[in-house]
C-alpha positions as a Markdown table, in Angstrom:
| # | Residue | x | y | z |
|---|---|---|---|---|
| 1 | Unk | 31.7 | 1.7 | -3.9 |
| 2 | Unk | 28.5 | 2.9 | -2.2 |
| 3 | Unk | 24.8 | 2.7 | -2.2 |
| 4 | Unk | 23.4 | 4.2 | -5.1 |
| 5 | Unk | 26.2 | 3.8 | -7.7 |
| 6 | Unk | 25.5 | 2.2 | -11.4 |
| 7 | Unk | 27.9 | 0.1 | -12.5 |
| 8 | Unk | 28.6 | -2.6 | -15.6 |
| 9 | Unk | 28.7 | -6.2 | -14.1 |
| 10 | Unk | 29.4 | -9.2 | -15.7 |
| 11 | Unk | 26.9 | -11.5 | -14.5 |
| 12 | Unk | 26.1 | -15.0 | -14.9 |
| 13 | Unk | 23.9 | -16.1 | -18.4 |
| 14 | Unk | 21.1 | -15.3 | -19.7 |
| 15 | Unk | 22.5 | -11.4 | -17.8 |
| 16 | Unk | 25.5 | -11.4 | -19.3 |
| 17 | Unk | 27.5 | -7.8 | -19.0 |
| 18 | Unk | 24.9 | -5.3 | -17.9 |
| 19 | Unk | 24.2 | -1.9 | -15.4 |
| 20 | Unk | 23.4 | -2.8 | -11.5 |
| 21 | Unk | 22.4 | -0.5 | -9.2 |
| 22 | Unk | 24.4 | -1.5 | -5.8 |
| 23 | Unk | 22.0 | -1.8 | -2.8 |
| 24 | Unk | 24.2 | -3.0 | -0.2 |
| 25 | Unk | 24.9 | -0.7 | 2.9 |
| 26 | Unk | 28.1 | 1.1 | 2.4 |
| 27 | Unk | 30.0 | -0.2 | 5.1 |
| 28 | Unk | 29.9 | -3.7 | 3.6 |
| 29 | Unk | 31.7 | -3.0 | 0.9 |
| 30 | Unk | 35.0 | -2.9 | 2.6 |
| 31 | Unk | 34.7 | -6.3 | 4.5 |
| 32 | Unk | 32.2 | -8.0 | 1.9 |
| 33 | Unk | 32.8 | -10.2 | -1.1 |
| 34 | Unk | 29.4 | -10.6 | -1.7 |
| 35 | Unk | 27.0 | -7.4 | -2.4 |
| 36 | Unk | 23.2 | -7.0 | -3.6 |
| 37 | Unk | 22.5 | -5.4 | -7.2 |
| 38 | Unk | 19.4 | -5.3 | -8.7 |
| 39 | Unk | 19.5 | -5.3 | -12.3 |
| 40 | Unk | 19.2 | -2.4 | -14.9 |
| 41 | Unk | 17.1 | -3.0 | -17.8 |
| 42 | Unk | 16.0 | -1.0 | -21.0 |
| 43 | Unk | 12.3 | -3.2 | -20.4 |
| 44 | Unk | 10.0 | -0.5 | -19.0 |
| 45 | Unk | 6.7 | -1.7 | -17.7 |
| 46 | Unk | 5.7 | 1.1 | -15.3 |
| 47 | Unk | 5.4 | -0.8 | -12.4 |
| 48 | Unk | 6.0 | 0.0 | -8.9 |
| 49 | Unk | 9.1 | -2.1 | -8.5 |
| 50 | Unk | 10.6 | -0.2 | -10.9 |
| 51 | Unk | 12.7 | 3.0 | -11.0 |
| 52 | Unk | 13.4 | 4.9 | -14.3 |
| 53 | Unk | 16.9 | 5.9 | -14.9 |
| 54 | Unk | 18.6 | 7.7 | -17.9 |
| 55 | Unk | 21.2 | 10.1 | -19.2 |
| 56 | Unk | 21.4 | 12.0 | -16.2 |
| 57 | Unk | 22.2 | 8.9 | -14.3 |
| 58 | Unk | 25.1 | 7.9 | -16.7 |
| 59 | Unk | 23.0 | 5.7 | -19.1 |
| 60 | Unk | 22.8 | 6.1 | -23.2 |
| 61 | Unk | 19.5 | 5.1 | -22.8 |
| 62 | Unk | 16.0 | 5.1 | -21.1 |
| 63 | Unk | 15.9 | 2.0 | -18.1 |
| 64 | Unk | 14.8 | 1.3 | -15.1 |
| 65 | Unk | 16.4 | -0.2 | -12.1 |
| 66 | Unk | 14.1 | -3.7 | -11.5 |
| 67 | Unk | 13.5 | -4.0 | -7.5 |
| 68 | Unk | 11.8 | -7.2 | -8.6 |
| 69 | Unk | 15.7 | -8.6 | -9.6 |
| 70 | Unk | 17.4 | -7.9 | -6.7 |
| 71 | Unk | 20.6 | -10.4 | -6.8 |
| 72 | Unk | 23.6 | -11.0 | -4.4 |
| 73 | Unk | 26.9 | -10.9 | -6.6 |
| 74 | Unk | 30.4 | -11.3 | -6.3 |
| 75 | Unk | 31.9 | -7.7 | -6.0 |
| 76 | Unk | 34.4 | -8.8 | -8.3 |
| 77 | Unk | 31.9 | -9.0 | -11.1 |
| 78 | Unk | 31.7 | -5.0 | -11.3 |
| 79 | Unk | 33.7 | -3.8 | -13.9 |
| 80 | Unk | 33.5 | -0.1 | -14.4 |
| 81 | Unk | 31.4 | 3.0 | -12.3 |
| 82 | Unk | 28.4 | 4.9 | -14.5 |
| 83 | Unk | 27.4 | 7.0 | -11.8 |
| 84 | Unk | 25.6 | 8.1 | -8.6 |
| 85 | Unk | 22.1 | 8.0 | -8.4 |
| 86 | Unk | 20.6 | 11.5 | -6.7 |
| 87 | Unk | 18.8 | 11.7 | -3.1 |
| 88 | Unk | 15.3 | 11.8 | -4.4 |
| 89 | Unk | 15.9 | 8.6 | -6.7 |
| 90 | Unk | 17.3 | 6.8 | -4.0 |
| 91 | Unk | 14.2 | 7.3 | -2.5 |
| 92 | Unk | 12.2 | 6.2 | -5.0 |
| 93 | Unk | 14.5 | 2.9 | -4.6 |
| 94 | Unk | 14.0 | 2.6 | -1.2 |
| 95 | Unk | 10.4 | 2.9 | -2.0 |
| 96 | Unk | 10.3 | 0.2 | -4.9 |
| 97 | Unk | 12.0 | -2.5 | -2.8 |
| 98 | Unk | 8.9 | -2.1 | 0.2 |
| 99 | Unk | 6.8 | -2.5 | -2.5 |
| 100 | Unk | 8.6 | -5.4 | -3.9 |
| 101 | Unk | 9.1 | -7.2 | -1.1 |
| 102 | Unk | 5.8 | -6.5 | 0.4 |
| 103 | Unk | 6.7 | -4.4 | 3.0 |
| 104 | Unk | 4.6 | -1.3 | 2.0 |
| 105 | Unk | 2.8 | 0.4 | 5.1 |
């Protein structure tokens, strides 16, 4: 597991099984039980929490990662790897949680 990776979760209702992006540092997923997702959603509102993902990232359809739902989870809710986000969109996540968290400069 590292930062950056899709994965299907099985998350609590209304969620139900659905793509997270993992945000945790990747150190703490050898000695942590509980990591931080934010949710993947097909819901695109062209905000600047979101992200846009899609087939190049492993995903059947157009989505976007939601920095506005970021989430701590048990790591045994992730159920199987989509893929890897690239550089530049990790960027662009790192970018949407300032924004979402007020932290913009």
């Amino acid at each position: 597991m590292r930062r950056g990776e899709l994965w299907w979760a099985n998350l609590a209702p209304p969620s139900g099984r659905r793509p997270v992006l993992l945000l945790s540092r990747d150190d703490a997923y050898a000695v942590r039980s509980l990591i931080m997702v934010t949710q993947v959603t097909t819901r695109i509102r062209d905000i600047p929490a979101e992200v846009r993902l899609g087939r190049e990232d492993g995903l059947s359809r157009p989505s976007v990662a939601n920095l506005d739902t970021i989430i701590t989870i048990n790591k045994n809710r992730l159920d199987t790897r989509i893929g890897m986000l690239d550089p530049k969109k990790l960027e662009a996540v790192d970018a949407a949680i300032h924004y979402a968290l007020g932290m913009e400069e």
